[in-house]
PASEBA-1860 file (N, C-alpha, C; in nm, 3 decimals):
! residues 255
1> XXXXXXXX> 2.737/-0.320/-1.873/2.751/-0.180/-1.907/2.703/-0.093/-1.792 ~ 2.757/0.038/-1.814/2.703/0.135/-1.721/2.563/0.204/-1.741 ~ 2.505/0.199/-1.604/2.348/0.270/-1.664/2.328/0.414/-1.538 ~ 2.365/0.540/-1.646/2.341/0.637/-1.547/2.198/0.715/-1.577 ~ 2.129/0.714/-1.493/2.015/0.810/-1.525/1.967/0.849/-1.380 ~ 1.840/0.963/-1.427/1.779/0.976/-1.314/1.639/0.971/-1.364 ~ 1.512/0.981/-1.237/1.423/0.953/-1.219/1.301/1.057/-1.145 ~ 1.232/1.133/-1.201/1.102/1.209/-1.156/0.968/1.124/-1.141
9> XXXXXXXX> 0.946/1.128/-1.048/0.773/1.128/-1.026/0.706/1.254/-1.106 ~ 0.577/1.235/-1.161/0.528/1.293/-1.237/0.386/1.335/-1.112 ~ 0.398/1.453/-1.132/0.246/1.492/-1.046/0.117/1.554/-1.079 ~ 0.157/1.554/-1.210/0.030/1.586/-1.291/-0.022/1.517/-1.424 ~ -0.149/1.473/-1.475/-0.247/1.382/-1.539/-0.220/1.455/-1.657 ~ -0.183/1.555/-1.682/-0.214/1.642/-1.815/-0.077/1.622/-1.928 ~ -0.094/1.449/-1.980/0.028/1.403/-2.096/0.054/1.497/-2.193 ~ -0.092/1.573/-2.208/0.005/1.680/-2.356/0.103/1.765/-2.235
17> XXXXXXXX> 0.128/1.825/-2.179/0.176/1.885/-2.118/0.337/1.859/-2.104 ~ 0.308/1.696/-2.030/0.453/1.694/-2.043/0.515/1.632/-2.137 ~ 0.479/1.570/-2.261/0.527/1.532/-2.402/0.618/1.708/-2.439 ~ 0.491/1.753/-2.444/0.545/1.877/-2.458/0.678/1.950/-2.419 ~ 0.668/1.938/-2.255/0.744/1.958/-2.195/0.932/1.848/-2.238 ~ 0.901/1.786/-2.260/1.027/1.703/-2.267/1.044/1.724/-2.413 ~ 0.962/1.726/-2.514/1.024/1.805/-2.630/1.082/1.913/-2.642 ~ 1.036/2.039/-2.564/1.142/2.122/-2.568/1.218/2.117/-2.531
25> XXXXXXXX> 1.251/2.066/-2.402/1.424/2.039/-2.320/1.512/2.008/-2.435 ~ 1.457/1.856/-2.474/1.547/1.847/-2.563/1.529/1.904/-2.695 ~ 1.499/2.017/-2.726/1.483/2.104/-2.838/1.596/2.243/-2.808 ~ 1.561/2.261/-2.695/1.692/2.390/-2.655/1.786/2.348/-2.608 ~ 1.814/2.233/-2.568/1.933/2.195/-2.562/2.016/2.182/-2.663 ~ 2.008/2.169/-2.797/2.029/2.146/-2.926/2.026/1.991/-2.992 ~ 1.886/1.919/-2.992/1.918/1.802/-3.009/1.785/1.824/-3.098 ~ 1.793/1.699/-3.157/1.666/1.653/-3.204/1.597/1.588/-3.180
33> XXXXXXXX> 1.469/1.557/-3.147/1.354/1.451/-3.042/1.309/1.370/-3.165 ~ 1.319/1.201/-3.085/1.311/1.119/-3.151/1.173/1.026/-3.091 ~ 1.061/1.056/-3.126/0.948/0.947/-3.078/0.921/0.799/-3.114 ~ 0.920/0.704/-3.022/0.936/0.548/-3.026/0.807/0.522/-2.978 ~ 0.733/0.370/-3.056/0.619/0.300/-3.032/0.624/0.312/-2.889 ~ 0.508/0.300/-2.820/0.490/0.268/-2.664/0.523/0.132/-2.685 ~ 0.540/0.066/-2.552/0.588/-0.062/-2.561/0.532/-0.137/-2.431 ~ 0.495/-0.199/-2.424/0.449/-0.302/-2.291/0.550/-0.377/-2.198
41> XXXXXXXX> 0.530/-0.324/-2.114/0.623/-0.424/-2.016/0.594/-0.489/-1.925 ~ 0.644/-0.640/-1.858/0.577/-0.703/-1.758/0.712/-0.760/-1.708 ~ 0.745/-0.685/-1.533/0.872/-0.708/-1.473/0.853/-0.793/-1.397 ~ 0.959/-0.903/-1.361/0.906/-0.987/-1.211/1.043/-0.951/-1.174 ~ 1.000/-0.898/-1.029/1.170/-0.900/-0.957/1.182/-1.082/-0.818 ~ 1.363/-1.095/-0.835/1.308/-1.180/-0.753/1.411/-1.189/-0.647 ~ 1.435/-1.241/-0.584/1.521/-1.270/-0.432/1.538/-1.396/-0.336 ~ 1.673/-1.408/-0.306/1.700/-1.558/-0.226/1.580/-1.539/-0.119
49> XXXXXXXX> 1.572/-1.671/-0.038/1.453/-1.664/0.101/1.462/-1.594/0.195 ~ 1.661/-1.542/0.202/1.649/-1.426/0.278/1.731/-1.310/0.290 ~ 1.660/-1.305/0.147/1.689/-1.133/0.115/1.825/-1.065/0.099 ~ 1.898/-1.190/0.054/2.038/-1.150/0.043/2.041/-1.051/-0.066 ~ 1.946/-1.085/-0.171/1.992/-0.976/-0.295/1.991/-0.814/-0.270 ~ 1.829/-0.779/-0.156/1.781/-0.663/-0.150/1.890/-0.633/-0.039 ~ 1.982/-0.657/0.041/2.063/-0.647/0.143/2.164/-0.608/0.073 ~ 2.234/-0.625/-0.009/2.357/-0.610/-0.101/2.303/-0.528/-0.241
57> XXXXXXXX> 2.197/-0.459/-0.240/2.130/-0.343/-0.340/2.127/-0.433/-0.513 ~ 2.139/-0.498/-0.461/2.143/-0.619/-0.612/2.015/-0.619/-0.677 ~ 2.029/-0.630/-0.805/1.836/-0.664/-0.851/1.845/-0.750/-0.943 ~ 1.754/-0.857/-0.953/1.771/-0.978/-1.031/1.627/-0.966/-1.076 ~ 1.584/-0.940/-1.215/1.454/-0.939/-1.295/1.436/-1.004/-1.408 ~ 1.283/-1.053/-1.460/1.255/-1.107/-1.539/1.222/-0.982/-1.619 ~ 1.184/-0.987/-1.775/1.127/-0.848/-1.782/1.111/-0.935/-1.945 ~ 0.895/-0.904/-1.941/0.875/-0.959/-2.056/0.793/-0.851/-2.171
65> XXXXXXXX> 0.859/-0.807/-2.282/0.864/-0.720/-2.373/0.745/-0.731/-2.503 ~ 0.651/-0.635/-2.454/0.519/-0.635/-2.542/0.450/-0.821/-2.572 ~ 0.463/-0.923/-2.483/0.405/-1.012/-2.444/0.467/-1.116/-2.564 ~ 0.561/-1.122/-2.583/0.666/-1.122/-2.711/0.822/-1.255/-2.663 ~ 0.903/-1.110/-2.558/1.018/-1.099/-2.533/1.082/-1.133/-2.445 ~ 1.154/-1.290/-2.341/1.177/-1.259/-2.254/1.335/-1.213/-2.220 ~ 1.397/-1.176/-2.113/1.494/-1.102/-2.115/1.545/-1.078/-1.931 ~ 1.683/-1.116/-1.905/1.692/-1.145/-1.784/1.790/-1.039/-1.760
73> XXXXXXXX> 1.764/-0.993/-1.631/1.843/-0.831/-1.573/1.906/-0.854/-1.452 ~ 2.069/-0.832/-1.463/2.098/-0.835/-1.318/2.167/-0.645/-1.299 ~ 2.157/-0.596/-1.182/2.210/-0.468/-1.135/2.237/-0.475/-1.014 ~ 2.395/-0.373/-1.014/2.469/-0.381/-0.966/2.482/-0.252/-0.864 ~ 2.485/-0.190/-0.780/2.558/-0.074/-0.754/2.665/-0.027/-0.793 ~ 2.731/0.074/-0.823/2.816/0.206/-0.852/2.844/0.335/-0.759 ~ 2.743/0.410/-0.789/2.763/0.510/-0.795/2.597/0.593/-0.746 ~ 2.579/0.654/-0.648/2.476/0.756/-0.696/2.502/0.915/-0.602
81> XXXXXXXX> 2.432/1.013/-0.657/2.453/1.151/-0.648/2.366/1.166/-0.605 ~ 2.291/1.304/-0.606/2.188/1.397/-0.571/2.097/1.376/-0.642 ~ 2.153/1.377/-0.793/2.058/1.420/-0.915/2.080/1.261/-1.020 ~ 2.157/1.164/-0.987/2.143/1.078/-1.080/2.213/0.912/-1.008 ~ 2.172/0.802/-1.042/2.246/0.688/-1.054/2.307/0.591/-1.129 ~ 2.429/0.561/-1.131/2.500/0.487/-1.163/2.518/0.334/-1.171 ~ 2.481/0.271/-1.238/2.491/0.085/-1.220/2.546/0.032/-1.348 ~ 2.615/-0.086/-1.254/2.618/-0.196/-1.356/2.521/-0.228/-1.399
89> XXXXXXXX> 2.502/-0.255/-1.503/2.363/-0.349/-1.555/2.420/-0.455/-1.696 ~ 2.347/-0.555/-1.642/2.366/-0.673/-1.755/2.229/-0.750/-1.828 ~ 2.199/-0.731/-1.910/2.066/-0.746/-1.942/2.082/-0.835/-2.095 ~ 2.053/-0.897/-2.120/2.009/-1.025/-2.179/1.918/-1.156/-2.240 ~ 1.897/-1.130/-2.346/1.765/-1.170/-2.414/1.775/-1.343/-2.312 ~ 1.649/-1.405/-2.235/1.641/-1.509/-2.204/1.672/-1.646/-2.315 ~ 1.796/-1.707/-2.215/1.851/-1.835/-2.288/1.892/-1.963/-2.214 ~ 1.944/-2.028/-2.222/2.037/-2.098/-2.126/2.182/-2.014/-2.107
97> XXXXXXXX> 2.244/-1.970/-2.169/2.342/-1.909/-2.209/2.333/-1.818/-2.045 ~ 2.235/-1.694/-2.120/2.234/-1.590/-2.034/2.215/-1.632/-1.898 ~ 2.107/-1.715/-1.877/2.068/-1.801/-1.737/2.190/-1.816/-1.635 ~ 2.273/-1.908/-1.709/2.389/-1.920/-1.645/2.488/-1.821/-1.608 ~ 2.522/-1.754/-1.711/2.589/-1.629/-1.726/2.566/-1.554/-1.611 ~ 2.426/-1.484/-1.561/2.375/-1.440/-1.482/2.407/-1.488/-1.341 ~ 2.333/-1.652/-1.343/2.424/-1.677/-1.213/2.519/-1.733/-1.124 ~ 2.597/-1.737/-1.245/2.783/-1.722/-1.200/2.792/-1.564/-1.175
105> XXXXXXXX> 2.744/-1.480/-1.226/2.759/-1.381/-1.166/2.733/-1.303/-1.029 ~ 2.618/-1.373/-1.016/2.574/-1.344/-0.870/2.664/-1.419/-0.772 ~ 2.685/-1.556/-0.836/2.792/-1.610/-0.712/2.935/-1.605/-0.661 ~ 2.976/-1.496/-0.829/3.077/-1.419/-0.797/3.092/-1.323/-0.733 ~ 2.986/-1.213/-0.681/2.938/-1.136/-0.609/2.918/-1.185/-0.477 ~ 2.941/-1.311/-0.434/2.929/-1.336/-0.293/2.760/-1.397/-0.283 ~ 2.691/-1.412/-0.342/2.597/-1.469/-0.307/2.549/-1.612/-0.348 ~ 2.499/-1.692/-0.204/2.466/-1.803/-0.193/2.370/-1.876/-0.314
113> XXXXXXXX> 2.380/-1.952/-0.396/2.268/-1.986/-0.463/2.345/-2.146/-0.469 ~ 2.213/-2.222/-0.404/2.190/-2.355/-0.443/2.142/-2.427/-0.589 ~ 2.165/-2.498/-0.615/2.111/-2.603/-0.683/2.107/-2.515/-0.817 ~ 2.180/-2.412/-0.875/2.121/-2.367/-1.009/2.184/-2.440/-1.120 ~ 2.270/-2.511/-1.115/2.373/-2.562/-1.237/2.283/-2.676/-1.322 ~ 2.120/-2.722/-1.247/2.040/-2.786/-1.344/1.881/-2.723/-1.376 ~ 1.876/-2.614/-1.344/1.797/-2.564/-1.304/1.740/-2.482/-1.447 ~ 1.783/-2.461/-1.567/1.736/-2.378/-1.653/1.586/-2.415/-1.727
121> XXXXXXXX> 1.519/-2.313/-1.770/1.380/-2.375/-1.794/1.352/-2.253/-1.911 ~ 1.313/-2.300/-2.019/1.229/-2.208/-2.131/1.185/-2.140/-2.084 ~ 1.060/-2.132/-1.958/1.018/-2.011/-1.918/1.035/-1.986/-1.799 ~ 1.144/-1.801/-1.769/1.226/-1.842/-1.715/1.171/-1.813/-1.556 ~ 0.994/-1.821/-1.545/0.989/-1.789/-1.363/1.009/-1.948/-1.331 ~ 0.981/-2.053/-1.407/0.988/-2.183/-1.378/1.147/-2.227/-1.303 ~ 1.235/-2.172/-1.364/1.425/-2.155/-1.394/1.391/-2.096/-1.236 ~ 1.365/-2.024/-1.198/1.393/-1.951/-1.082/1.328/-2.008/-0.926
129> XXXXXXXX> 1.204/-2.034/-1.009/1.135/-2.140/-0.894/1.176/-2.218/-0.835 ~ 1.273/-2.295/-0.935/1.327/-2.478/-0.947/1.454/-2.442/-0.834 ~ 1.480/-2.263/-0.855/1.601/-2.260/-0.760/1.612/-2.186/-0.621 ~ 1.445/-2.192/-0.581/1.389/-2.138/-0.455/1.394/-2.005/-0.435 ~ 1.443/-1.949/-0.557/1.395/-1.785/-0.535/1.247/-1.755/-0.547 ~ 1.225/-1.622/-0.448/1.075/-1.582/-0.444/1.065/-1.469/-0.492 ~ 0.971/-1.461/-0.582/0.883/-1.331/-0.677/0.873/-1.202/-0.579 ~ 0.953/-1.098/-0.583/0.951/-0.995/-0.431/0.808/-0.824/-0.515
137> XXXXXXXX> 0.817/-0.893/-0.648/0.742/-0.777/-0.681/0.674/-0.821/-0.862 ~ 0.574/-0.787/-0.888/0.508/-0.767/-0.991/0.468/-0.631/-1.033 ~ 0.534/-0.593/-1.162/0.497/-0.444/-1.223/0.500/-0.478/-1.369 ~ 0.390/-0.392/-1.413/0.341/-0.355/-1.520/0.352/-0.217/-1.583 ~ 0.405/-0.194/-1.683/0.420/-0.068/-1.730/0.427/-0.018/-1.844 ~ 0.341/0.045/-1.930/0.344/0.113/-2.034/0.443/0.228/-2.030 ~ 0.552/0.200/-2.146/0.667/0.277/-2.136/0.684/0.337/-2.296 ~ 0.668/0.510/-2.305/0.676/0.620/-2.433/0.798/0.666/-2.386
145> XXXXXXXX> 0.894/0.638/-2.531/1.047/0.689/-2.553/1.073/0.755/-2.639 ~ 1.129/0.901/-2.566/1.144/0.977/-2.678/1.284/1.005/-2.656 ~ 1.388/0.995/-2.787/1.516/1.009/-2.807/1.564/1.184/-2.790 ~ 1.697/1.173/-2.736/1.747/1.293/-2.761/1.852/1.291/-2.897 ~ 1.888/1.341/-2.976/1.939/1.280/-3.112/2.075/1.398/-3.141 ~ 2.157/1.333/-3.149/2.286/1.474/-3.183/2.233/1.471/-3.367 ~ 2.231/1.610/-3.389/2.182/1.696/-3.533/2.331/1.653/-3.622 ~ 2.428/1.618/-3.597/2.555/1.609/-3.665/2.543/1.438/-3.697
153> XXXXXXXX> 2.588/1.380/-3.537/2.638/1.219/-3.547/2.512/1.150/-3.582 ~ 2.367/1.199/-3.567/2.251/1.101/-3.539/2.238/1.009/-3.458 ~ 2.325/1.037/-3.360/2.347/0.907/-3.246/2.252/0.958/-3.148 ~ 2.173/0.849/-3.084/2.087/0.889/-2.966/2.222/0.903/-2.820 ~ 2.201/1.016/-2.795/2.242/1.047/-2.683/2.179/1.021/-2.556 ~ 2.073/1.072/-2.531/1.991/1.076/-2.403/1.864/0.991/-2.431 ~ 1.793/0.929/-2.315/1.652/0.853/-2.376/1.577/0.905/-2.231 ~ 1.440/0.941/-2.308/1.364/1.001/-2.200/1.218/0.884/-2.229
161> XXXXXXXX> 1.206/0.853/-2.058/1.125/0.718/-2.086/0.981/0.746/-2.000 ~ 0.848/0.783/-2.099/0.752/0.843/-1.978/0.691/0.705/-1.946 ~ 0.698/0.680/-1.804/0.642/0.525/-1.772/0.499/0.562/-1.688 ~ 0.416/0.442/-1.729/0.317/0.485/-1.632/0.315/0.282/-1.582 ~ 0.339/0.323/-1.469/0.369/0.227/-1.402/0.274/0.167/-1.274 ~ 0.228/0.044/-1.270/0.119/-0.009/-1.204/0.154/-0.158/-1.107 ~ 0.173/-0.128/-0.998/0.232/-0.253/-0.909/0.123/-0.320/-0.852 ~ 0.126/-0.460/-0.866/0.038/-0.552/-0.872/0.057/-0.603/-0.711
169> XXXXXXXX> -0.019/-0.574/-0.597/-0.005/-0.618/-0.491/-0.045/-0.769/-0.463 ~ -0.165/-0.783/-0.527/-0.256/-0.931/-0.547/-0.352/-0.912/-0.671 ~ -0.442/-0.990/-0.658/-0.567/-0.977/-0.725/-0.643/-0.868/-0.740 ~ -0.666/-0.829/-0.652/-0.753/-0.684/-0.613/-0.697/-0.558/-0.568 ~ -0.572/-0.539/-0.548/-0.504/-0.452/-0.546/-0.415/-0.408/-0.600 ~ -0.371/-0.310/-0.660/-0.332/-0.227/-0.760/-0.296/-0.067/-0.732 ~ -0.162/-0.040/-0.716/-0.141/0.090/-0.726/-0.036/0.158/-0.852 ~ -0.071/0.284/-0.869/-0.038/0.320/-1.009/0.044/0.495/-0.990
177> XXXXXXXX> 0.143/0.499/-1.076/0.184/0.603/-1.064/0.253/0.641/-1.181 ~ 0.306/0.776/-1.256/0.370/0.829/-1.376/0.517/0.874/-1.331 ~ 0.612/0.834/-1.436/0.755/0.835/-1.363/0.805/0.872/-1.560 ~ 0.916/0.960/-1.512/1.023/1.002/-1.630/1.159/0.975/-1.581 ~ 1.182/0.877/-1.697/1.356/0.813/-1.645/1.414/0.914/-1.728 ~ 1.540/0.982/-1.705/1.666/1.035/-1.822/1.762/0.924/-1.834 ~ 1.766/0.889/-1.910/1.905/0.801/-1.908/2.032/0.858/-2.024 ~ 2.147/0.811/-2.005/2.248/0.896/-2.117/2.282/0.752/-2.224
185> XXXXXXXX> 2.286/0.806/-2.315/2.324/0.662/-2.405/2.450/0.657/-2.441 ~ 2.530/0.774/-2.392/2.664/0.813/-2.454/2.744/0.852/-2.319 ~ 2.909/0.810/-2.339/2.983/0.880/-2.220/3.000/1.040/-2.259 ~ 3.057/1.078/-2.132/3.108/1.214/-2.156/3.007/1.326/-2.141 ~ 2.867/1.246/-2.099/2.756/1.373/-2.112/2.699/1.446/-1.985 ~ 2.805/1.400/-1.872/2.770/1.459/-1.719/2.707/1.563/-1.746 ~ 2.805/1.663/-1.792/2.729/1.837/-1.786/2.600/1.850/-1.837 ~ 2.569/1.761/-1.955/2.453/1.783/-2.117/2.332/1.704/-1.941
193> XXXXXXXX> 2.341/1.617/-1.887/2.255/1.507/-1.819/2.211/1.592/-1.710 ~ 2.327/1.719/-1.602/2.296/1.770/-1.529/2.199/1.888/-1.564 ~ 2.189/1.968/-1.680/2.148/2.023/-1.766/2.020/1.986/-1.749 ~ 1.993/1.865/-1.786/1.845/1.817/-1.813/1.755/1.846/-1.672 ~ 1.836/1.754/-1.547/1.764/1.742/-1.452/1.766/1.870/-1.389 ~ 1.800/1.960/-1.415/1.787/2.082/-1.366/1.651/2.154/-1.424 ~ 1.654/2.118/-1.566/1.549/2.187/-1.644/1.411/2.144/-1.602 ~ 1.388/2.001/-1.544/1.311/1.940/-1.508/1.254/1.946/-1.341
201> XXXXXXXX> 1.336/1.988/-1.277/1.341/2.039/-1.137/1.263/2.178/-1.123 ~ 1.254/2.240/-1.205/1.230/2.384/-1.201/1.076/2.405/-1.214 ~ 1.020/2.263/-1.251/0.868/2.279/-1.298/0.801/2.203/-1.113 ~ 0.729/2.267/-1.086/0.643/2.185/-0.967/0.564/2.021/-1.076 ~ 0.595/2.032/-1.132/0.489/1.886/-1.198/0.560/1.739/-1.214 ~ 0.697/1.795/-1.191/0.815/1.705/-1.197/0.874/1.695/-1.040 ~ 0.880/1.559/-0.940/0.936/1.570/-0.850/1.044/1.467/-0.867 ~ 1.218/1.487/-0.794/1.312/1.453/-0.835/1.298/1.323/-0.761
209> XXXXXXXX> 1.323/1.182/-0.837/1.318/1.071/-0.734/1.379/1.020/-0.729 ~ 1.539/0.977/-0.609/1.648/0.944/-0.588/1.604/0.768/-0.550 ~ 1.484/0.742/-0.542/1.456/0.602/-0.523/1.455/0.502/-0.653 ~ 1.468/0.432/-0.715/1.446/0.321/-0.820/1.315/0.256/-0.781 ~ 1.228/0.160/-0.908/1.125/0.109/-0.912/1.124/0.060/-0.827 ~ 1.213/-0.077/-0.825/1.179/-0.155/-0.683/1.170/-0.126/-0.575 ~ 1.251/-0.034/-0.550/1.226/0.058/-0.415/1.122/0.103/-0.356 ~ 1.092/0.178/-0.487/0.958/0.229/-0.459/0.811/0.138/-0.460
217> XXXXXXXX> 0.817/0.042/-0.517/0.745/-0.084/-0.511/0.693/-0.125/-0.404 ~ 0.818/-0.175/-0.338/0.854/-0.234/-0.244/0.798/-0.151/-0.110 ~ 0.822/-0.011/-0.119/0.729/0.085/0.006/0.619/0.085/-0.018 ~ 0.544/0.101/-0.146/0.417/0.104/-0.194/0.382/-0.053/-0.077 ~ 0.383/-0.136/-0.089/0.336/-0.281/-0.060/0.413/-0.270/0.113 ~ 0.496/-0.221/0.135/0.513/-0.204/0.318/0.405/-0.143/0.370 ~ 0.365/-0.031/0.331/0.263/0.066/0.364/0.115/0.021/0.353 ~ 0.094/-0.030/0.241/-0.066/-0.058/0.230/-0.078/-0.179/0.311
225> XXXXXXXX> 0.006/-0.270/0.324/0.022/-0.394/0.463/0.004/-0.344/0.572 ~ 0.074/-0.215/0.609/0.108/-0.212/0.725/-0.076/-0.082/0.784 ~ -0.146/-0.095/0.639/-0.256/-0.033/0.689/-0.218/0.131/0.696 ~ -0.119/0.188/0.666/-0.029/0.285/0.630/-0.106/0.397/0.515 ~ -0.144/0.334/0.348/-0.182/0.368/0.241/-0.341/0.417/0.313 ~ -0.372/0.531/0.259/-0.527/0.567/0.330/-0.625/0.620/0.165 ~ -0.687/0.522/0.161/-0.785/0.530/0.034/-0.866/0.652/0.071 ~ -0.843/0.741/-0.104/-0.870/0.878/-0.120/-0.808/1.000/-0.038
233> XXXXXXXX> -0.711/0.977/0.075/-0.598/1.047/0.044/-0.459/1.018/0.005 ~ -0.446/0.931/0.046/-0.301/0.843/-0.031/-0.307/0.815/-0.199 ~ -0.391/0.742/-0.231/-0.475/0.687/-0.373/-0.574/0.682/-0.375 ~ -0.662/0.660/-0.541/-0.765/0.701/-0.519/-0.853/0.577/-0.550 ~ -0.977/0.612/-0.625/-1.065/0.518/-0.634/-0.998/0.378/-0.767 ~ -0.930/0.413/-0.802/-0.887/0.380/-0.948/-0.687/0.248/-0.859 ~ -0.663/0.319/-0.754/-0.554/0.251/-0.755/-0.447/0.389/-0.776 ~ -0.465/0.501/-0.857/-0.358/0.586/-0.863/-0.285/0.685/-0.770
241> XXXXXXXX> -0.159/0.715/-0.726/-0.138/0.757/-0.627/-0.129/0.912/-0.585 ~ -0.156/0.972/-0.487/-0.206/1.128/-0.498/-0.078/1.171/-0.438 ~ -0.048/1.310/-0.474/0.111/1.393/-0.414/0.096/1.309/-0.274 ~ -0.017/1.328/-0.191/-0.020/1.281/-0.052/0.075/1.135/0.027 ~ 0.015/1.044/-0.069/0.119/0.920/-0.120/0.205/0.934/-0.134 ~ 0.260/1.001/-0.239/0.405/1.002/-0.287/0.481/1.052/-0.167 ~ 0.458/1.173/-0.097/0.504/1.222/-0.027/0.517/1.173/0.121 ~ 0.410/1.040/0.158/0.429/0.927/0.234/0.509/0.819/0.224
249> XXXXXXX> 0.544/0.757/0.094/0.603/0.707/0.029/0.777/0.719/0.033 ~ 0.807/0.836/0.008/0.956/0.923/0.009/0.936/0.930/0.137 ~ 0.905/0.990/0.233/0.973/0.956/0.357/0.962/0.805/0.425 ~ 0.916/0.718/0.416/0.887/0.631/0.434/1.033/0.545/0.380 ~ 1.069/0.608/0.263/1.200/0.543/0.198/1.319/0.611/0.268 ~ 1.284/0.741/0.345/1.417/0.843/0.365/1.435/0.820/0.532 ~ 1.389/0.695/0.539/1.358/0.679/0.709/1.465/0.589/0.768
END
């Protein structure tokens, strides 16, 4: 399926604020706001030995659901704009089924993968191991969803996802940051979607972020390697990241 949304960095600590804030958007827009349990998430992204996936914008993830759920993600490129992106995405409760499914897909896409046709395993970093892919990122994230709801159909239209998101460098390192996905759950809603990110643009507390997680991950962990990340102005005592960061970060990606 298609997955269009976009993505803000959040630059301010003050949650009533922006709960708030994203209830009314979707309150004057004419919808009805729909609040969902927080939910736990634990992502592993992963990649051939050399980097064919991140070379071809591909993303291949584990992603395990309130310590419960596992569930295997491949994405694709499409499409992206100013204000939003476009992907394939195929996502799939972990099976043998899906396992495979997944990567015949990748090797229909042109990419090399050895040895996977015996390779499936109940748990599935074992499945991935067995097939010499390497773990390119660890994230953790507490993720609050609040629905946009049409007042007529009751169909969720839009899903607004406040993540507070924490990338696991090693043992002792840890950086952390607050991110709002829009995503559309329905076709046909370009105008209703541009709408949003406009409304959201207009506040300094919301900055627009044309990068995806891994992306941004992925600079987070170039930078603090490269001795780059500068404790208490970049992040702080805690691991969380300051405008200063972010704004090291985004160019660092726009380079």
């Amino acid at each position: 399926m298609s997955e269009v949304e976009s993505a803000f960095l959040i630059l301010t600590k003050d949650r009533i604020f922006i709960l708030r804030k994203i209830k009314n958007v979707i309150l004057n827009s004419g919808f009805n706001h729909e609040k969902k349990e927080i939910k736990s998430i634990h992502d592993l992204y992963f990649d051939t030995s050399d980097d064919c996936l991140l070379k071809n914008q591909i993303e291949l993830r584990i992603r395990l659901l309130d310590d419960s759920v596992y569930k295997i993600t491949l994405k694709t490129p499409k499409n992206r704009t100013k204000n939003y992106s476009d992907r394939v995405e195929i996502e799939e409760p972990w099976s043998e089924k899906s396992f495979y499914d997944i990567m015949n897909k990748l090797k229909s896409l042109g990419i090399k993968l050895s040895n996977f046709e015996h390779c499936y395993d109940k748990i599935p970093n074992k499945a991935l191991d067995k097939m010499g892919l390497k773990n390119i990122q660890n994230k953790k994230t507490n993720r609050e969803i609040i629905n946009a709801v049409n007042k007529t159909s009751k169909q969720i239209e839009f899903e607004f996802a406040l993540d507070h998101t924490m990338i696991l460098i090693n043992s002792n390192y840890k950086f952390i940051f607050s991110e709002l996905e829009i995503e559309s759950k329905a076709s046909g809603n370009e105008a209703k979607f541009e709408k949003f990110v406009n409304e959201f643009t207009k506040n300094p507390e919301f900055k627009l972020w044309s990068h995806d997680k891994l992306e941004t991950g992925l600079a987070i962990k170039n930078l603090f390697e490269s001795n780059s990340l500068k404790k208490n102005i970049d992040y702080d005592e805690n691991g969380d990241i300051t405008i200063n960061g972010i704004n090291k970060i985004d160019d660092f990606l726009r380079s």
